[in-house]
KEKE-3310 file (N, C-alpha, C; in steps of 0.2 Angstrom, whole numbers, plus 5000, padded with zeros to 4 digits):
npx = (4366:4381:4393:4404:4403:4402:4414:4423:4418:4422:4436:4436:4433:4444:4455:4452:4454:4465:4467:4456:4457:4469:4463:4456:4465:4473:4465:4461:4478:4478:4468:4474:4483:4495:4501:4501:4513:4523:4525:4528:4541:4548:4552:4558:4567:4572:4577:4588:4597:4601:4609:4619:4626:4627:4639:4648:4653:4658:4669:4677:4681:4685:4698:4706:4701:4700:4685:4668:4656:4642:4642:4629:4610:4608:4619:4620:4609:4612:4627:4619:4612:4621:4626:4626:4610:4605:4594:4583:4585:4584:4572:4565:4570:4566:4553:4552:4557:4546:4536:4541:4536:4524:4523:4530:4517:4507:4512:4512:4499:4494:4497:4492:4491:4490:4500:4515:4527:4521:4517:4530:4535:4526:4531:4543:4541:4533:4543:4551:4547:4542:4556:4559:4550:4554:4568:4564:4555:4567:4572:4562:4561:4571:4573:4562:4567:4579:4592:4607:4602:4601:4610:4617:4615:4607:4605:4613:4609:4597:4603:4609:4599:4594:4602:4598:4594:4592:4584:4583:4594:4595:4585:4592:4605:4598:4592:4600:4606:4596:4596:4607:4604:4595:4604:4612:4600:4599:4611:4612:4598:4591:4603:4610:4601:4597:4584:4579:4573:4562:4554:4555:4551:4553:4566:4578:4581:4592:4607:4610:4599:4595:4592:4604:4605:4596:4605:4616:4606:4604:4614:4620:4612:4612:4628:4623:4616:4623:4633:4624:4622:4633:4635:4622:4627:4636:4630:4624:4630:4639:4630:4627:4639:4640:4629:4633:4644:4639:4643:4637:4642:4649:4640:4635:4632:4627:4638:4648:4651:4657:4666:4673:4676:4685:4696:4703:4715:4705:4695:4696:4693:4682:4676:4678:4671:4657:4655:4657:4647:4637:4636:4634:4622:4614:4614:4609:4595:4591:4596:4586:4572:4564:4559:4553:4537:4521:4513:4511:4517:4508)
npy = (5385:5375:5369:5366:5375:5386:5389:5391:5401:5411:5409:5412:5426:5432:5431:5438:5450:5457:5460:5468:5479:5484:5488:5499:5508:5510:5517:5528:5532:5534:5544:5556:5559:5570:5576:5569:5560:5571:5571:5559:5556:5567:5563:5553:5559:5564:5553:5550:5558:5556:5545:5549:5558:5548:5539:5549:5552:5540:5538:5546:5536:5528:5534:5537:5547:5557:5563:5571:5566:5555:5543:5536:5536:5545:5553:5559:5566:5577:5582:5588:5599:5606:5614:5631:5639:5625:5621:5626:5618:5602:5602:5604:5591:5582:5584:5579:5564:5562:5561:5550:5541:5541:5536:5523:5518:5517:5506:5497:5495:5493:5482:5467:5454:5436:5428:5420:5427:5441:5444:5445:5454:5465:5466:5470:5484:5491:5488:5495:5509:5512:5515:5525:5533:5536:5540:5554:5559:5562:5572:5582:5584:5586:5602:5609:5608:5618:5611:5597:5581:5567:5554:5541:5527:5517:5502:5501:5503:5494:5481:5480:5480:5469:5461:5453:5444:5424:5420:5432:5436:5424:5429:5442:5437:5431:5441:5448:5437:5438:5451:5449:5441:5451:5459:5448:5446:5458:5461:5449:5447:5461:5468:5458:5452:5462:5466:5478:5485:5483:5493:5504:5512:5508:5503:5492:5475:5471:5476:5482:5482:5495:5513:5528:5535:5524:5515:5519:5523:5509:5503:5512:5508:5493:5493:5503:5496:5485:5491:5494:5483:5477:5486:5483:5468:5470:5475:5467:5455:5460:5464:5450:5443:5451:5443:5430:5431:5438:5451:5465:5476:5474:5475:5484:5499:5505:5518:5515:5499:5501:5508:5501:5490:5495:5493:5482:5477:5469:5472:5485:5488:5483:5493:5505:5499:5498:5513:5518:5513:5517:5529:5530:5523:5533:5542:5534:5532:5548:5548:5540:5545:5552:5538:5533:5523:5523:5511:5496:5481:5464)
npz = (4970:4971:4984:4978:4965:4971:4977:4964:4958:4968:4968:4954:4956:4963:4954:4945:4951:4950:4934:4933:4941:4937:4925:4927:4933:4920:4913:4919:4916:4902:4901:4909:4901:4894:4901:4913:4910:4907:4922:4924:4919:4924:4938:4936:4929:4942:4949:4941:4944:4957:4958:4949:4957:4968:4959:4959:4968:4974:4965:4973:4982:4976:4971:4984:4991:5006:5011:5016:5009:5006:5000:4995:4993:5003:5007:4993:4992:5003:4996:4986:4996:5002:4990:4983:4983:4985:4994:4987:4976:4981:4985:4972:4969:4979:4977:4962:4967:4973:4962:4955:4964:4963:4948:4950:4957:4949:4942:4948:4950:4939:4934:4925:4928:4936:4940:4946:4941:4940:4953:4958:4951:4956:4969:4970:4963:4973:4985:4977:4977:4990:4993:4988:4991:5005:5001:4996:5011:5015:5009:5008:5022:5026:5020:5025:5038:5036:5035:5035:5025:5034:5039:5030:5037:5039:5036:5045:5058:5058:5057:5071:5078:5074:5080:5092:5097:5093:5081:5076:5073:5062:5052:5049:5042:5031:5025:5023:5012:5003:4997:4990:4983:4972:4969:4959:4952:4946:4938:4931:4925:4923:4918:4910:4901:4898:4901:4905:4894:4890:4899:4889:4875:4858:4859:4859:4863:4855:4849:4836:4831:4834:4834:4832:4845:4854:4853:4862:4873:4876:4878:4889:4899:4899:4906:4918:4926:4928:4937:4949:4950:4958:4968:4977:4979:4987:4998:5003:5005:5016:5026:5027:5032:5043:5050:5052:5060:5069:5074:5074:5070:5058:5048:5036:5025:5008:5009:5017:5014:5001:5004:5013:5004:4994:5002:4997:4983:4974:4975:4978:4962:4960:4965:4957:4948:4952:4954:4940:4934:4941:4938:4927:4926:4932:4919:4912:4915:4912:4900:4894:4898:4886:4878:4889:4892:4896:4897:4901:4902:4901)
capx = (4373:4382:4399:4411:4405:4405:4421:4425:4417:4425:4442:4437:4433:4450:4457:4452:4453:4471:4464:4450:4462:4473:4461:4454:4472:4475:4460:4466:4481:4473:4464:4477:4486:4504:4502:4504:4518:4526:4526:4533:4546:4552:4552:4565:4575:4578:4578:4594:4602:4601:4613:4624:4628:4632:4642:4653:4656:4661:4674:4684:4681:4691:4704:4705:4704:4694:4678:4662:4651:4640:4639:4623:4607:4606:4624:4617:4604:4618:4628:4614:4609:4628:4627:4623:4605:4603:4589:4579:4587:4584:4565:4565:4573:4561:4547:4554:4557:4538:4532:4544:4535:4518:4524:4532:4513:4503:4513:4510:4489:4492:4498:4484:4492:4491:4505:4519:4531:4516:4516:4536:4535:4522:4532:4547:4540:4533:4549:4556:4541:4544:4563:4560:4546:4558:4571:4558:4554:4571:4575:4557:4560:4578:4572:4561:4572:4584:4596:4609:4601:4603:4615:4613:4616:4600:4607:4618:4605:4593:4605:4610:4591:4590:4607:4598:4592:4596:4581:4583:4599:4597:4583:4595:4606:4593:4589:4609:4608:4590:4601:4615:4601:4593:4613:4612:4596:4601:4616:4608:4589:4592:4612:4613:4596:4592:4576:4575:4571:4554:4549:4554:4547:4558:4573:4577:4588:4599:4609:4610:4592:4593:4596:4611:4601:4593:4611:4616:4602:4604:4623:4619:4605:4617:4632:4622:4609:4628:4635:4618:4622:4637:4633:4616:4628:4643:4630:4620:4639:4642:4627:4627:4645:4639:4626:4635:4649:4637:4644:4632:4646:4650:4636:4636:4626:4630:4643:4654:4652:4661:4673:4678:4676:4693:4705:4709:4714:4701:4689:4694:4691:4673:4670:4679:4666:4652:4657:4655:4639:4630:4637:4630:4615:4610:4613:4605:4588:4590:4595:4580:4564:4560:4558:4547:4530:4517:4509:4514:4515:4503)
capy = (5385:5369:5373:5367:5381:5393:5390:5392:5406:5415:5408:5417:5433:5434:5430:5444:5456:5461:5466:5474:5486:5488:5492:5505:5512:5511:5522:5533:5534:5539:5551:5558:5562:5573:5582:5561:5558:5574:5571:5552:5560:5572:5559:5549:5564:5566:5549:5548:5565:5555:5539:5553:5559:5541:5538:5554:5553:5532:5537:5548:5533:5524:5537:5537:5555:5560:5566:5568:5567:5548:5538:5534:5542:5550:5558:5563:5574:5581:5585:5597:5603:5610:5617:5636:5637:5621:5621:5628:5610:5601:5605:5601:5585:5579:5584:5575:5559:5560:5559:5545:5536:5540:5530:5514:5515:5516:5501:5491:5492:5493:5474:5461:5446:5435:5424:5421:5433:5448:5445:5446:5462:5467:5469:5477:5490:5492:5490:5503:5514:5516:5516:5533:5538:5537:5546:5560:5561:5563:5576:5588:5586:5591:5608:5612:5611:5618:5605:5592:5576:5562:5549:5534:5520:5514:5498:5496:5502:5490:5476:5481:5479:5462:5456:5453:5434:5420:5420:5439:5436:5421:5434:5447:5435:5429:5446:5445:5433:5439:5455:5447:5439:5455:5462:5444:5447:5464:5458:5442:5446:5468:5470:5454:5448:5468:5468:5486:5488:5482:5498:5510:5511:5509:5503:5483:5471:5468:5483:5482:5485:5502:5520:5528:5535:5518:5510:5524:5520:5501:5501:5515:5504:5487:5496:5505:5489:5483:5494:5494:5476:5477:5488:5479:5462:5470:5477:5461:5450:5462:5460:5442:5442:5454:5441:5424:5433:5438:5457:5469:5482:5472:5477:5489:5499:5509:5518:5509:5495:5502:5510:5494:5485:5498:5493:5479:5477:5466:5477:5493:5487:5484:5499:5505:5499:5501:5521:5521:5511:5522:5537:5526:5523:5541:5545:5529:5537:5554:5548:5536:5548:5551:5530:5530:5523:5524:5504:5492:5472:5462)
capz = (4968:4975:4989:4973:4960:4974:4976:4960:4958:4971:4964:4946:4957:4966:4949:4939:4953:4947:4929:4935:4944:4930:4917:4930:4931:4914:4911:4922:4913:4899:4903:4912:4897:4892:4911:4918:4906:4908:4929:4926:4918:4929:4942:4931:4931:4949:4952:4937:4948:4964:4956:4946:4963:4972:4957:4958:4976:4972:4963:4976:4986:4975:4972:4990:4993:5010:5009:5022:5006:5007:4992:4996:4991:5008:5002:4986:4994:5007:4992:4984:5000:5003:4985:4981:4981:4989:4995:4982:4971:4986:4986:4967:4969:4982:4973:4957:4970:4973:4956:4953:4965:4960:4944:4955:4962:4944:4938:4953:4950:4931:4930:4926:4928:4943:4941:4951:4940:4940:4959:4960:4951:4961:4975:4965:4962:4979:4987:4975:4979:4997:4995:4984:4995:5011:5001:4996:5013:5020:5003:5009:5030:5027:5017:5030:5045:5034:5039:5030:5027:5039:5038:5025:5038:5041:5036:5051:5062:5056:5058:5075:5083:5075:5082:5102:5097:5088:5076:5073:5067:5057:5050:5046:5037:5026:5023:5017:5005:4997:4995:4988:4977:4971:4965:4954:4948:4943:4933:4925:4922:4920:4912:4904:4897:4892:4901:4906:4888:4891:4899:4884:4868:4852:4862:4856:4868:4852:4848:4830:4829:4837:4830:4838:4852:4857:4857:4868:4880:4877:4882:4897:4904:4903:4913:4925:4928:4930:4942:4952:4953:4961:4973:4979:4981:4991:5004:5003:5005:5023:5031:5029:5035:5050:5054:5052:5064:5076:5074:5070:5068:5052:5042:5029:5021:5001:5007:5021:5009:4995:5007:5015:5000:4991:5007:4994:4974:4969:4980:4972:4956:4960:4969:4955:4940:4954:4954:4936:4935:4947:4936:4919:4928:4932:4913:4907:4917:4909:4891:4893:4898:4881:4877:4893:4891:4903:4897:4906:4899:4904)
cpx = (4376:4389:4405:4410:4403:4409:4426:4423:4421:4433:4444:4439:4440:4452:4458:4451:4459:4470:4460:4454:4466:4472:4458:4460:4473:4468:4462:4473:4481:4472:4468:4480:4494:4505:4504:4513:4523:4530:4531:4541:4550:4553:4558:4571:4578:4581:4587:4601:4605:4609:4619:4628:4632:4637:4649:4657:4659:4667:4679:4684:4688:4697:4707:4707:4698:4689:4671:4656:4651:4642:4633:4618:4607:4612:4622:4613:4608:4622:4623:4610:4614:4631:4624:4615:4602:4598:4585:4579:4585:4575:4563:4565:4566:4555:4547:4553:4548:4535:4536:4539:4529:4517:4525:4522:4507:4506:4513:4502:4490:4494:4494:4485:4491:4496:4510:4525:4527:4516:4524:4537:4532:4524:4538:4546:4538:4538:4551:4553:4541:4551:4562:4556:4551:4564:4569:4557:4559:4574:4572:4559:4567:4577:4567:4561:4576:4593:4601:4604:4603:4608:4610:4615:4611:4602:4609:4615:4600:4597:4607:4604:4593:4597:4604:4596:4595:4591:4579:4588:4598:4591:4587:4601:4603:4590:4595:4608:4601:4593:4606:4611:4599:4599:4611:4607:4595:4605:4615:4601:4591:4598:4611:4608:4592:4584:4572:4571:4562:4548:4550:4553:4553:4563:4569:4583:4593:4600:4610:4602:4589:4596:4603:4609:4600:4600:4613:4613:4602:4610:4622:4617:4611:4624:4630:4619:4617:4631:4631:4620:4627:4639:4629:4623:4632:4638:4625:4627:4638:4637:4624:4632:4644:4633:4629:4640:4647:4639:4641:4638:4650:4646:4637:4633:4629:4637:4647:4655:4656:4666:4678:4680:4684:4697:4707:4711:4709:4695:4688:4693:4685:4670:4672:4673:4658:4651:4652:4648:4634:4631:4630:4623:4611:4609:4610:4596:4586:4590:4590:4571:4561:4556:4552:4541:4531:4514:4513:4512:4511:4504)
cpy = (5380:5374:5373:5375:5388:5394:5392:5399:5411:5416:5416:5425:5435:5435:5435:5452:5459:5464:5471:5481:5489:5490:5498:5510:5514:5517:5527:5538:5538:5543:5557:5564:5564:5575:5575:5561:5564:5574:5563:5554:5565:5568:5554:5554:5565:5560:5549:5553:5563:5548:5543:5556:5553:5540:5543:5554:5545:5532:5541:5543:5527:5528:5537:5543:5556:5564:5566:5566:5560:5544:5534:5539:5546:5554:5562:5567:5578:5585:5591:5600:5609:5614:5627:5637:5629:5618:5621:5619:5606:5599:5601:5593:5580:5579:5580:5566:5556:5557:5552:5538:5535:5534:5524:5514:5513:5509:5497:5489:5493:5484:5468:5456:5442:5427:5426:5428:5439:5450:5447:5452:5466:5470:5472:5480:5492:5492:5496:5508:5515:5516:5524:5537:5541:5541:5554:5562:5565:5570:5585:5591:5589:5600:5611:5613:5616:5617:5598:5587:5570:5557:5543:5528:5517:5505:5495:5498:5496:5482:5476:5480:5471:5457:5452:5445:5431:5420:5428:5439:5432:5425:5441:5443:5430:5435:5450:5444:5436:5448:5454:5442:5445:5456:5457:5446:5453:5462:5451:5444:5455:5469:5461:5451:5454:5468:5472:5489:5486:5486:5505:5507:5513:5510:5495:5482:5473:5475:5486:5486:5491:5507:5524:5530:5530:5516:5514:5523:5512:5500:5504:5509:5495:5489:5498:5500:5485:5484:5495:5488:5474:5478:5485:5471:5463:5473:5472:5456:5455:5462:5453:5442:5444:5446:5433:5426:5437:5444:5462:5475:5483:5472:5483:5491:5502:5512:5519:5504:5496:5506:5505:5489:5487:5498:5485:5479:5475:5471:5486:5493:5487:5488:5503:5507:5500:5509:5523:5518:5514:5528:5536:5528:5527:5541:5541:5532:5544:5554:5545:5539:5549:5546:5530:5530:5521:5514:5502:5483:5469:5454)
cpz = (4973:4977:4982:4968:4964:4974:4971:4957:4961:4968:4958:4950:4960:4961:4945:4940:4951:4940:4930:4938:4940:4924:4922:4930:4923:4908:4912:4920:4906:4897:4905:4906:4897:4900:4915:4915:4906:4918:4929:4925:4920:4935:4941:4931:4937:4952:4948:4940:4955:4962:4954:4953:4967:4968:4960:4964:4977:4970:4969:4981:4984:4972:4979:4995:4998:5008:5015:5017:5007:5000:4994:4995:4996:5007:4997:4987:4998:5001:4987:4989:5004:4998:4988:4981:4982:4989:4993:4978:4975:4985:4979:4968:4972:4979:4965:4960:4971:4967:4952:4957:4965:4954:4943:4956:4955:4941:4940:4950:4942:4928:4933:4927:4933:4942:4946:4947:4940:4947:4963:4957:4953:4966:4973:4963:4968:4984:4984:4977:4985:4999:4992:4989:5003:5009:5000:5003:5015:5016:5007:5019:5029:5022:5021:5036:5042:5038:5035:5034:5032:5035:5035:5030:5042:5042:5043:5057:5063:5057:5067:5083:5080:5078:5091:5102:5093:5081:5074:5070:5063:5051:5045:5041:5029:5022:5017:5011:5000:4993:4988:4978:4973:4966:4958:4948:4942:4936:4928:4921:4918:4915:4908:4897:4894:4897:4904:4900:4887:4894:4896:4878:4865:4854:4862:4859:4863:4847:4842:4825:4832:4834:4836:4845:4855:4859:4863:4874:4880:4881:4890:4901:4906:4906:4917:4928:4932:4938:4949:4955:4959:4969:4979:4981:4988:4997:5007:5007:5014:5027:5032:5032:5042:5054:5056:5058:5070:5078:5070:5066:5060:5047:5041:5025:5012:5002:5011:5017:5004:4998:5008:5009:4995:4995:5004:4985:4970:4971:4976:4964:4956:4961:4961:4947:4944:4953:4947:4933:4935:4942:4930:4921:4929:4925:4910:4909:4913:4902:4891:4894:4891:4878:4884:4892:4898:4902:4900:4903:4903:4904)
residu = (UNK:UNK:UNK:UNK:UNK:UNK:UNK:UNK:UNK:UNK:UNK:UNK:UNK:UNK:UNK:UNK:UNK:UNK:UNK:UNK:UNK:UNK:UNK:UNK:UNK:UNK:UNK:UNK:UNK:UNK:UNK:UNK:UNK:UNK:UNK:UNK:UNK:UNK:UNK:UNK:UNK:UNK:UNK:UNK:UNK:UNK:UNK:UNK:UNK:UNK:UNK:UNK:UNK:UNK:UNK:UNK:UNK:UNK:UNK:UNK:UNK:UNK:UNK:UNK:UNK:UNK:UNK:UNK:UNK:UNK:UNK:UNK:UNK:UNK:UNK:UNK:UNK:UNK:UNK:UNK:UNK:UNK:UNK:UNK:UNK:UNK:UNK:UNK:UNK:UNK:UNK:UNK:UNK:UNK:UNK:UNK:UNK:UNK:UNK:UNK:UNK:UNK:UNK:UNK:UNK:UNK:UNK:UNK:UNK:UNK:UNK:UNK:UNK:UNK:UNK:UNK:UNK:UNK:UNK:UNK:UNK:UNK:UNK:UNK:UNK:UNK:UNK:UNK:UNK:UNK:UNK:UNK:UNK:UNK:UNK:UNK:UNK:UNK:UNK:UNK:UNK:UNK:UNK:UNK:UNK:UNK:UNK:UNK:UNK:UNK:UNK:UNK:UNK:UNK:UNK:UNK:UNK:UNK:UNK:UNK:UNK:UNK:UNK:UNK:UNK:UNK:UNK:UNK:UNK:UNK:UNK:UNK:UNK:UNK:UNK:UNK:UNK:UNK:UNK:UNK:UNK:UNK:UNK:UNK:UNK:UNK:UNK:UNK:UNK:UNK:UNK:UNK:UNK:UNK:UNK:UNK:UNK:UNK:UNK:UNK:UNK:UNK:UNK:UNK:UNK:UNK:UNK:UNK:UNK:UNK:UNK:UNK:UNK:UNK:UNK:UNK:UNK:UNK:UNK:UNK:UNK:UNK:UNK:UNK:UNK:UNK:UNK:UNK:UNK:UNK:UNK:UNK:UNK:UNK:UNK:UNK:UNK:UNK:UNK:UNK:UNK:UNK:UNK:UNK:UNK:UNK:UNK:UNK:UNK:UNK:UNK:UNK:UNK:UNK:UNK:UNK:UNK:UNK:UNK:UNK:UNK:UNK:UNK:UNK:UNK:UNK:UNK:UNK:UNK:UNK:UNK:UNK:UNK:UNK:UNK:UNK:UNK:UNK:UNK:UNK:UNK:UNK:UNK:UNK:UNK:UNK:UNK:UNK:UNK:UNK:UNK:UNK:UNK:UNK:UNK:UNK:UNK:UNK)
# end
């Protein structure tokens, strides 16, 4: 074998180790059966309990009536650990949060492509996957201290380490703007171009072609995808602003963001339509479980 069709060969071999892993998964999946497809979905439910939550607590943000609850998910879990039975939901939830993220990890290894958009999805879901996995932990340790959740400003601690240099800030504003990107992508590629509908079955972008259920979840899905986006930009927008300003004290994470963001008109209108967003978003998750499939486009 001459050095060129070695290299070639090897090429092929990198090439087609991404299917090879997603027809293994996809076996798996399978086999699995109604008991997989029953756990994705329960996984969807907590996740759409965790948004319904930020939403509710968004809004007294922008009524502007005190509150010690977050708008952030780590609020979301403080508020059902301050309920009745608490801790029992609480327990749930995290265990729902798990199984959610078992199905971020099958859709990573289930996509066979190796182009550059299979490798951008690739790591959104991976992102997503250890942002649910982090909240999952923070849902079960606080049910075994029995203990409110910690505080959601991960964010402004995380900005507050990289403020000590100058290439840790320009770092943390870069980190800004891929934020402030994210939000965009949200509201262009998920709310305007419909392309959540690509992971439910018998739900079609254009809304005339769905029964009233589908519109129902097609509308949910572009206001919460909406609302999501909103959120995602304005906590994107303050820590770029923390970092160009050289004051860490100025980043922001969910729900300082949407506090500071309703001490103006324009501002309370955002947090405003973020509010109801975040609430859409919860309910476009739980109208949507029964549309969820397990394939994954290839």
């Amino acid at each position: 074998m001459t050095e060129a069709s070695a290299i070639t060969a090897q090429q092929d071999d990198v090439s087609s180790a991404p299917a090879a892993v997603a027809a293994q998964a996809e076996q798996i999946v399978r086999r699995a059966g109604p008991w997989l497809e029953w756990l994705t979905r329960t996984g969807w439910a907590a996740k759409g309990v965790v948004y319904l939550l930020m939403g509710l607590t968004a809004v007294n943000i922008v009524r502007l009536q005190p509150t010690d609850d977050e708008a952030s998910p780590e609020g979301a879990l403080a508020r059902v650990m301050e309920r009745s039975g608490g801790r029992l939901l609480l327990l749930i939830l995290g265990v729902g949060l798990l199984l959610y993220v078992l199905w971020r990890v099958l859709t990573v290894v289930m996509i066979a492509g190796n182009d550059l958009s299979h490798w951008l999805d690739r790591a959104g879901y991976t992102f997503s996957g250890l942002f649910y996995l982090a909240l999952a932990w923070t849902a079960l340790t606080s049910v075994l201290r029995d203990e409110r959740p910690e505080d959601g400003n991960t964010i402004e601690r995380i900005s507050r380490a990289l403020m000590d240099t100058q290439w840790t800030r320009v770092l943390l504003g870069v980190g800004g703007l891929v934020t402030i990107g994210v939000g965009l992508y949200f509201l262009v590629h998920k709310a305007g171009r419909r392309a959540f509908t690509d992971d439910l079955d018998e739900v079609d972008r254009t809304i005339g072609a769905n029964d009233a259920y589908g519109r129902a979840v097609l509308l949910a899905g572009v206001v919460g995808w909406t609302g999501r986006a909103i959120v995602t930009a304005l906590v994107g927008f303050f820590v770029t602003r923390a970092a160009v300003r050289f004051d860490a004290s100025e980043a922001r994470g969910f729900d300082r963001a949407l506090n500071e963001a309703a001490t103006t008109d324009l501002g309370a209108v955002l947090v405003g339509c973020a509010a109801a967003g975040l609430i859409v978003y919860g309910a476009y998750c739980l109208l949507s479980i029964p549309h969820r499939c397990l394939e994954i486009e290839r």
